[in-house]
N, C-alpha and C positions, 0 to 999 in steps of 0.2 A: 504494500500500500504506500508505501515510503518513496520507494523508488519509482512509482508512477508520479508521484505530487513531482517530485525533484525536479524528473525529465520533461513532465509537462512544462515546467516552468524554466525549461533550458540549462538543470544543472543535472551533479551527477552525485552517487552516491560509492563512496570508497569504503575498504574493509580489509583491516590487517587484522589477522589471526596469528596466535601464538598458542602453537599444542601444550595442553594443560593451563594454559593462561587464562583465556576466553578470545574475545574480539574485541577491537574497535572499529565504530562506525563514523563517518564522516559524510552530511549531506551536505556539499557542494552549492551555494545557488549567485548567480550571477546576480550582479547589485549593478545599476545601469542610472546615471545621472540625473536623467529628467527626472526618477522618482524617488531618490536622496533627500533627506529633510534637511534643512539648514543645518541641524546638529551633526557631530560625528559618527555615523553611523561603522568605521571602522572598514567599508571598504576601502583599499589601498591602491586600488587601479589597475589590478590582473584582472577583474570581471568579479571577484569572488569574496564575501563577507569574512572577514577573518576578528577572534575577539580582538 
């Protein structure tokens, strides 16, 4: 369900596993100027929301 939102929305979703560890997920979404608030929203200018 994750990765349908993601893609529809032009991003992607990545996933590093480590045996006996578990996973990490990363959804991906492209942040694009015209709908940036005034404030920092933390995108950096590769297309992608980063904290």
């Amino acid at each position: 369900m994750v990765q349908s939102f993601v893609i529809a929305y032009g991003g992607r979703v990545d996933v590093a596993s480590t045996p006996g560890e578990g996973c990490t997920f990363h959804a991906l979404l492209p942040c694009v100027a015209a709908d940036v608030p005034t404030h920092d929203t933390g995108c950096d200018g590769d297309g992608h929301q980063h904290p």
